[in-house]
N, C-alpha and C positions, 0 to 999 in steps of 0.2 A: 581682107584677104590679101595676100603677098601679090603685086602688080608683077612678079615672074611668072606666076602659077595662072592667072588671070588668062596673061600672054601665052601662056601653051594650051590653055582649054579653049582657047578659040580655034586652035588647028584640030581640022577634022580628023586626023590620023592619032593625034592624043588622045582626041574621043573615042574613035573605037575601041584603042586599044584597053581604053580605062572602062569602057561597058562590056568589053569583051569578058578582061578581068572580074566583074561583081556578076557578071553573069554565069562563069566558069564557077567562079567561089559558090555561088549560092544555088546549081545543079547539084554541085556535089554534095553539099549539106542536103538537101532536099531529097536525092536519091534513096539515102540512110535515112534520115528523118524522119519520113513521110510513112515507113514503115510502123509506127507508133500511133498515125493518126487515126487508123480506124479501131484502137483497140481505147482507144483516148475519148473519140466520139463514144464507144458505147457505154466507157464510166462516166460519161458525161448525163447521159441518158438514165442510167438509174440512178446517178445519185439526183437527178435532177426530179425523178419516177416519173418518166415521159411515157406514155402507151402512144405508137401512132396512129392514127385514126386510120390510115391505108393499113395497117395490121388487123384492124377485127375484122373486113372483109375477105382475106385473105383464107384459101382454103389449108385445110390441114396437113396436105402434103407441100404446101406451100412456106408453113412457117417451121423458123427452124425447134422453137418450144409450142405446146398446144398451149400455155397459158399466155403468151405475147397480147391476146386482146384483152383482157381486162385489166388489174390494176398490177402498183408493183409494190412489192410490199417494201416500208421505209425503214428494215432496220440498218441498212447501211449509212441511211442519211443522219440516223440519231448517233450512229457510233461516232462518222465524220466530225457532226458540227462538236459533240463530246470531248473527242482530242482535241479540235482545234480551239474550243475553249478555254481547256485545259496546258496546251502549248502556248495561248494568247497572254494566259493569266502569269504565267511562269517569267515569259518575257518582259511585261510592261509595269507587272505590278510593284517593281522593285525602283527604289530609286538609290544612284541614279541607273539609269536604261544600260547606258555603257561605261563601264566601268574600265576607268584607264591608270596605267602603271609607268613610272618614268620606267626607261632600261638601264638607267645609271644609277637608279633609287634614290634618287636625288629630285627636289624641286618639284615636291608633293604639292607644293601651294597650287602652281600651274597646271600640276596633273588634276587637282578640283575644277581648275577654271576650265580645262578641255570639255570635263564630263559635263560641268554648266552650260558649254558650248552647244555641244552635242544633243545634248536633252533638247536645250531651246529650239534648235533648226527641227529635230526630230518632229518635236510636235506641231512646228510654224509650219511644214508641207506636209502634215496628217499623215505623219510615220504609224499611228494606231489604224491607221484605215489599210496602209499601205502593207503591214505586216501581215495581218487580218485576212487579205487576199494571196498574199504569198504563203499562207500555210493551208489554205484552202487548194492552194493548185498543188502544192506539197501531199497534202493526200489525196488530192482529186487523180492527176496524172501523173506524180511520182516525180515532180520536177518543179521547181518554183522559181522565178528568174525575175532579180530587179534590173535594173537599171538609172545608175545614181552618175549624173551630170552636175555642172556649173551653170543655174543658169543665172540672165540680169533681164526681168521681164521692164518692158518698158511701153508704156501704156498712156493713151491721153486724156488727164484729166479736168471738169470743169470747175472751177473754183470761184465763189461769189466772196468781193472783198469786200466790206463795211469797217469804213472810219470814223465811228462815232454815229451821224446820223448822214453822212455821207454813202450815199450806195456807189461804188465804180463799176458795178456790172460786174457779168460773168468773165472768168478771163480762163482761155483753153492755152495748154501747153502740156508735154510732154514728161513725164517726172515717171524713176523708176520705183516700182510698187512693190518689188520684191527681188532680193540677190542676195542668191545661195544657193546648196547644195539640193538639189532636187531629183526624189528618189519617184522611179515609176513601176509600174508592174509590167512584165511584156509577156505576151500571152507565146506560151511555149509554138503554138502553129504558128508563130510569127519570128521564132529564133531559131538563126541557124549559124550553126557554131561548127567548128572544123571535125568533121568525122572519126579522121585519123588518129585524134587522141581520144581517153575517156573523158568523161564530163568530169569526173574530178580533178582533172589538168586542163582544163578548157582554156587556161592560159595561158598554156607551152602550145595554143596549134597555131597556126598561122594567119588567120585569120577569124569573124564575127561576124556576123549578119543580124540584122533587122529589120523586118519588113513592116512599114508603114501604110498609113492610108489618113492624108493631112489635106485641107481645105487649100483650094489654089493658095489665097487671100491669106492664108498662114505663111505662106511660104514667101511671096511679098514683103511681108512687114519684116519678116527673118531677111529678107535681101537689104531692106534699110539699111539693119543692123551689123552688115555687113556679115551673115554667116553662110549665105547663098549668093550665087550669080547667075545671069541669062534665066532669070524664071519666068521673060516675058516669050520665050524663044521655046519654052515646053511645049513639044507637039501633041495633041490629045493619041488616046486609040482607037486604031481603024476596028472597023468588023472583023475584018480579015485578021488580026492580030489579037483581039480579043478571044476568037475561037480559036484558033492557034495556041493560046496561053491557058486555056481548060484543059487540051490535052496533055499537058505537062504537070509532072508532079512538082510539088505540092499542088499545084490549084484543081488536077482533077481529082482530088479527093475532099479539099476544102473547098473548092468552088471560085468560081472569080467574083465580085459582088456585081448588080445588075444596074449601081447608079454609077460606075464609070462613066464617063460624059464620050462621046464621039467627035462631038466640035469643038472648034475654040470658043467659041462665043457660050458655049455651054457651062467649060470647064472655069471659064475666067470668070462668070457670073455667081454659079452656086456650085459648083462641079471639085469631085475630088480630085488628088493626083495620088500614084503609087509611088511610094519612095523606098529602093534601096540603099540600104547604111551598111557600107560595110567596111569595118576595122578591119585591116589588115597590116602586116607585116611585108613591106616591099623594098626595093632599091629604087628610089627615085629616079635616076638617071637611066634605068630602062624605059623609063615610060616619058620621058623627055620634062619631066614636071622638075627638076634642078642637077646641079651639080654633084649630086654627093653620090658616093658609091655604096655607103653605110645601108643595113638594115635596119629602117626607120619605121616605127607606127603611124600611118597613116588612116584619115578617113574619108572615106572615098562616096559620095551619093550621087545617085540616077535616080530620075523621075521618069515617069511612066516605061521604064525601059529602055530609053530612048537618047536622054539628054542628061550628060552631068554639069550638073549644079555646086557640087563642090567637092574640094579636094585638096588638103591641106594634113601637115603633119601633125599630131594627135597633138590638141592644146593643155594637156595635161601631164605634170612633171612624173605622177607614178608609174607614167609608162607601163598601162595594164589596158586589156579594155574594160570599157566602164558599165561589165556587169557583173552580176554577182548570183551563182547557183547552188541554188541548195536541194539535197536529194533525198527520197523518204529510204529507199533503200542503197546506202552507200558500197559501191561494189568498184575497186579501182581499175578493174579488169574490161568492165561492158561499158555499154554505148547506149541502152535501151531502161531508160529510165520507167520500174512499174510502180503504179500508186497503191495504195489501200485501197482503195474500189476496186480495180482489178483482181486484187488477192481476194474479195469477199465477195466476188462475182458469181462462183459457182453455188456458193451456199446460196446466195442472195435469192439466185435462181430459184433453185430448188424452193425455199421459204416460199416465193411468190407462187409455185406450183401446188403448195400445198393449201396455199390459203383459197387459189383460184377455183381447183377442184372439189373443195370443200364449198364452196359458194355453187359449182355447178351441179351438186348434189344436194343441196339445201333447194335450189329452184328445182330440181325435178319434183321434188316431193311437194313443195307448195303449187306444183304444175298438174296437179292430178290428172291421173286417166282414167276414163270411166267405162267400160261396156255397156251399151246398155238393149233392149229390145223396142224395135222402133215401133213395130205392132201392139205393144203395151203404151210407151209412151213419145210424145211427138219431140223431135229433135229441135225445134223452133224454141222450146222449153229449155234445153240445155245449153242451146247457143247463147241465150239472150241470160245468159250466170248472171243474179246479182244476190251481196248477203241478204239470207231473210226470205228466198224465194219461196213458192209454195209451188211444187209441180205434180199436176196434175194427170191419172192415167186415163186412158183414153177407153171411151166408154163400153168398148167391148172387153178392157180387162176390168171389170170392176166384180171386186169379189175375188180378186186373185192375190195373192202376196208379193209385196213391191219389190221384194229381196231376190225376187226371180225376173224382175223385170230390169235391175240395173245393178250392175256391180263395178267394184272402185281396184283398179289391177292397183298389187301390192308396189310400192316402192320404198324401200330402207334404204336406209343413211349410213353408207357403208364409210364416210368418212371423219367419223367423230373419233378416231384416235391423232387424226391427221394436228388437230391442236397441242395434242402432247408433244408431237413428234416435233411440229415446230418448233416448244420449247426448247428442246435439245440441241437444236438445227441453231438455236441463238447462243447458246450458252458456247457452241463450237465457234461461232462469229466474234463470240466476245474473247475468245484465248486465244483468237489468232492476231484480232488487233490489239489484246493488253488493258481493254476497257472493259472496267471489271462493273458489277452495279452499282459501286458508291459512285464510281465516274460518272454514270449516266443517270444520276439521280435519285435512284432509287431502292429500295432498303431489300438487304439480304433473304434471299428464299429461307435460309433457316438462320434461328434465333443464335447470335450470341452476344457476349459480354459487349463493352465497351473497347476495352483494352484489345479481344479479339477482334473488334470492328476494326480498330485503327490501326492494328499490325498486317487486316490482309489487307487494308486500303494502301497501306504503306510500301504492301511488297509489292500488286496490284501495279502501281503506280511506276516503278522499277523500270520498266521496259519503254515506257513513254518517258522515264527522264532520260533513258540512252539516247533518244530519238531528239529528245530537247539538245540533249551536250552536242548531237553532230550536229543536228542545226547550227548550233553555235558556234565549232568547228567553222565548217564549211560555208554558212551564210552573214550570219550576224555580225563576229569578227571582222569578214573581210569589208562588210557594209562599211561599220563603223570607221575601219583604217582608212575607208574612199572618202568618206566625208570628211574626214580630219586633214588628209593629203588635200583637198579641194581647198578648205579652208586656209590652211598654210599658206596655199600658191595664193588665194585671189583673193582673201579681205584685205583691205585697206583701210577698216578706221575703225573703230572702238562700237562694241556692244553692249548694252544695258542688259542685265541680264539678273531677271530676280529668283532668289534663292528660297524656294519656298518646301516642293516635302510637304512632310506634315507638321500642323501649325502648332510653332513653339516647339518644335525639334530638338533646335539648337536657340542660342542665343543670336544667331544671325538671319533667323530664321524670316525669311521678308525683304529681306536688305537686296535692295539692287547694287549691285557691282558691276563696271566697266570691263567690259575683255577685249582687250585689243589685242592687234596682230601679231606684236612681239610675246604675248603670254601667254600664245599656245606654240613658238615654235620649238623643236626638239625631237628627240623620237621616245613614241609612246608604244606600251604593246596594250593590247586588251584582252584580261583572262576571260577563260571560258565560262559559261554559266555553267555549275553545278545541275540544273534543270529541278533541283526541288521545288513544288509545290509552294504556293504563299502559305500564310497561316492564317487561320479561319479569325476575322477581327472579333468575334468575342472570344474566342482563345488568348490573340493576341494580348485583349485586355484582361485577361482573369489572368494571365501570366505575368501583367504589370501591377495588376493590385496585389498579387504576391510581394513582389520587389520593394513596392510599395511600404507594405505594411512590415515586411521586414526590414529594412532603412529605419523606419518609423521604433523599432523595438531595438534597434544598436545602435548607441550614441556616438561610438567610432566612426559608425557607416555615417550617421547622419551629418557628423563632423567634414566630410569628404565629398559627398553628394549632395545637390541642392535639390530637395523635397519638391519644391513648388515646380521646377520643371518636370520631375517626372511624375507629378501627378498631373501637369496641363498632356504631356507625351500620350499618358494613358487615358483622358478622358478623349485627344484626337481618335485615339485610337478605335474606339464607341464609335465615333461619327462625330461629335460635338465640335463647331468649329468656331463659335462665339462664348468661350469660356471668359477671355478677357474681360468681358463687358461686366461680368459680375465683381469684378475687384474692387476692392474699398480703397477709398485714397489715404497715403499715408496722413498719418497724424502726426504733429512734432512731439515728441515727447517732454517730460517734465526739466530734463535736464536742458536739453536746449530748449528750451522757453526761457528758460532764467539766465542763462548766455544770451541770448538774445535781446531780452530787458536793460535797459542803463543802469538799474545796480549790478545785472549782475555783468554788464562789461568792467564795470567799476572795482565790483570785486575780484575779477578773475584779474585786473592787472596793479592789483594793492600792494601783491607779494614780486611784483618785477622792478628790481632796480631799473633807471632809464640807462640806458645804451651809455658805456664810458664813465661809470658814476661808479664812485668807489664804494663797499658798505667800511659805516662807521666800525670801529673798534668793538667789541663786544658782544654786536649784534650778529644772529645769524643771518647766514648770506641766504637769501631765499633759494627756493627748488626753481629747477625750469619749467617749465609751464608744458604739458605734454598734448603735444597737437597730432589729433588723427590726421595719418598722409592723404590725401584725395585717391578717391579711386583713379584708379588707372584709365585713359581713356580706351576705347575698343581701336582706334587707330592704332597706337602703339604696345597691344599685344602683341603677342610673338606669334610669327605668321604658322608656324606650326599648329600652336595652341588653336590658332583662329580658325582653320582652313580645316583641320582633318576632320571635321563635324559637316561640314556644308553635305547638303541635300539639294543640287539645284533641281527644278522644273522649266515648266515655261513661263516666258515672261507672260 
């Protein structure tokens, strides 16, 4: 960190002013914010089918539904995890992931090597896991937020060296274990972002927020490396200050956590600390941190409230902050992001009422009441029910009829339409979020064709590819352009990077290639996803033994197209991933074998005059001798030919 900046965080008046700042920022995000949090909790809560156990004790004028104590019914959880399966499959299954275009349409080779690039980091920090939960909070709260940094993890490891039969012991040192673009999830109760604009311009407002909760002993080794200062100078929180901070929103609605530490000796042992992050947009030289007058990105952190730890102008060239929001309902106008849970809350309700009540009228009838006469027979008899009983009247009614002695009060089941009605109550759930029953697995109420199966699955599906294309709009796009920009500014040396797809793709298919720093710079755009659906892999494949077998019936085509790949393309496409293995090794043929023999080198140069040798008078001049050219090697193909096949994955 800059020894100017150092030099002014040591003055207590820089301090304030700098926690005064992320304190002001992050009331006013939290004021607006925090408005979302209780409606957030309760999609949380069914999609999760939470009952609380202080609800079934709860009297009836106490709760706000009569069915809150028993269960909740899960069709909102099937529709959820349904789309997000369906959005998961949409985005990953394709290669490559992100798909990059030069802006000058020029230097396609490089625009492969981006995507090679791309793909490999995606998968090396579990960009599938990462998506995975971003579109989860996309329909859970109506809001999904990554957070994509540089980082260079640096870590120490032990390493046993052996020279032969020489052992030198273990030898501990330092070495970086991983550097690059690393993407996280931030759980929306923990971001806060400038109010005054909508969330779809979150990058025109002035400021970003993110609220942590990091191990002291993280924040340490972060000071090594020079990206913190003063972390031995963090003061813990008082009591007094802890209570103080429940009553403030956000925390009195999320809560403060209860292993906050009070001592030092606490917090420095096993104890957490609170960290404010907050990008903003400031003038340096009000706050006494340098000379400039310019509006600069900076980022500003406080630990427990209390102490900034650092402050420095944004270490990244694309001058954005380094998050990225994607929204289930895109509205340019609002500020109050709502998810699909929310929208299927009321139906949800209602399903869980009816399934509840129908259970609480199944138990009254399995609960029978009986009248009976205690003078006939003895109540000790009825108390002690088991199947099978035999009860007995008492001997002064004997000779009397038992039907007069006990009778069973009627109770009907007044709730057996209440199943139908559910049905209806789902087929409503399911037009509102677009998941139709091929989405969720299961096969149409009434019978049709094939062709009509796959036309309404097709339309069906319409609505959840709009929701794919804004995704990709709004989140995906701008992901990829941060990791690319990351890339650009901070690699420094060449990557291995194997090109794999599916096996036998192309002819490169396997091949590890080099990407260095110079062959991805430039400027790229990345189009949007279309948002269709994959294709089912034995479609895929009955699609290819078509191609197949017609190649195989026109000798034009077959002239043009190499056979043996696209029939390894199509057996990948199965699943088959060990086709090679079955290949027969070439055999030489007859013709070269006998090239090869000493007669026949002898013969093949009977008919060549020797070099500068005249022929006699008379005699015919021999033919040239016609020699196949060598294949070309794969180096010096033409980069186009080479490249616009690549299919990278991860190394």
């Amino acid at each position: 960190m800059d020894e100017q900046i150092r030099r002014a965080l040591q003055d207590d008046n820089v301090q304030r002013d700098l926690i005064r700042l992320v304190t002001h920022a992050f009331n006013l995000s939290a004021n607006v914010w925090s408005n979302r949090y209780e409606a957030w909790q309760a999609a949380e809560r069914r999609w999760k089918l939470v009952v609380s156990e202080s609800e079934k004790f709860m009297s009836q004028d106490q709760k706000l539904f009569a069915f809150e104590n028993r269960v909740v019914a899960p069709f909102t959880y099937a529709i959820v995890q349904s789309i997000k399966a369906f959005l998961l499959a949409v985005f990953t299954t394709r290669y490559p992931i992100f798909e990059a275009r030069p802006l000058d349409g020029a230097n396609e080779q490089q625009a492969r090597l981006v995507e090679a690039l791309l793909d490999y980091y995606f998968r090396l920090q579990g960009g599938i896991k990462v998506l995975d939960m971003f579109l989860l909070d996309v329909l859970r709260y109506g809001i999904g937020i990554l957070k994509c940094v540089w980082e260079r993890r640096v870590e120490k490891k032990r390493q046993r060296f052996v020279i032969g039969d020489l052992d030198l012991g273990v030898v501990e040192d330092y070495a970086v274990t991983y550097e690059g673009p690393r993407t996280i999830n931030v759980d929306p109760f923990s971001f806060f972002p400038d109010p005054r604009v909508p969330l779809d311009r979150f990058q025109e407002g002035q400021f970003c927020g993110h609220l942590l909760y990091v191990p002291w002993w993280w924040l340490r080794e972060k000071e090594k490396q020079g990206v913190y200062m003063f972390v031995d100078d963090i003061p813990p929180f008082t009591t007094s200050a802890l209570e103080d901070l429940k009553s403030r929103p956000p925390f009195s609605i999320i809560g403060v956590p209860e292993w906050l530490p009070t001592k030092p000796e606490d917090m420095k042992q096993y104890g957490m600390v609170m960290v404010h992050e907050l990008w903003a947009r400031i003038v340096p030289s009000q706050y006494g941190l340098s000379d400039s007058d310019d509006v600069e990105l900076w980022v500003i952190t406080v630990a427990n409230r209390s102490k900034v730890i650092r402050a420095e102008p944004s270490p990244y060239h694309h001058d954005k902050f380094p998050f990225v929001v994607g929204l289930y309902l895109l509205d340019a106008h609002a500020n109050d992001p709502v998810g699909l849970i929310e929208l299927l809350q009321p139906l949800q309700d209602l399903c869980t009422w009816l399934i509840n009540s129908h259970l609480d009228n199944i138990e009254k009838v399995l609960n029978e009441v009986l009248i009976f006469d205690p003078s006939r027979i003895d109540p000790r008899d009825l108390q002690e029910w088991r199947p099978g009983q035999v009860i007995p009247l008492r001997p002064e009614a004997y000779g009397t009829s038992p039907a007069d002695a006990l009778y069973q009060f009627p109770v009907q089941l007044y709730t057996s339409q209440h199943l139908g009605t559910l049905e209806i109550l789902l087929d409503h759930m399911q037009r509102l979020s677009g998941s139709s029953d091929i989405l969720l697995g299961m096969f149409p109420a009434t019978k049709r064709s094939a062709t009509e199966t796959a036309h309404v699955a097709q339309m069906g599906a319409n609505r959840i590819q709009m929701l794919a294309q804004t995704l990709s709009a709004t989140a995906i796009v701008p992901w990829a352009e941060m990791m690319l920009a990351l890339l650009q500014q901070f690699l420094t040396h060449p990557v291995a990077v194997r090109l794999l797809g599916l096996p036998a793709a192309t002819k490169l298919a396997g091949t590890v290639v080099e990407v260095s720093p110079e062959d991805i710079q430039g400027r790229y755009y990345f189009p949007l996803h279309d948002g269709t659906a994959p294709l089912d892999p034995q479609k895929n494949a009955d699609l290819w033994l078509q191609i197949f077998e017609l190649i195989g019936r026109v000798p034009s085509l077959a002239e043009r197209f190499d056979i043996v790949e696209i029939f390894r393309y199509m057996v990948s496409a199965l699943g088959v991933r060990n086709i090679d293995q079955f290949l027969k090794e070439e055999t030489p043929t007859e013709e070269a074998e006998a090239e090869a023999s000493p007669l026949g080198a002898l013969l093949a140069g009977a008919g060549e005059a020797p070099e500068g040798e005249e022929v006699p008078p008379g005699e015919m001049e021999p033919k040239e001798r016609r020699v196949r050219p060598p294949l070309e090697p794969m180096e010096e193909m033409a980069g186009t030919e080479r490249m616009e096949t690549l299919t990278p994955t991860e190394a």
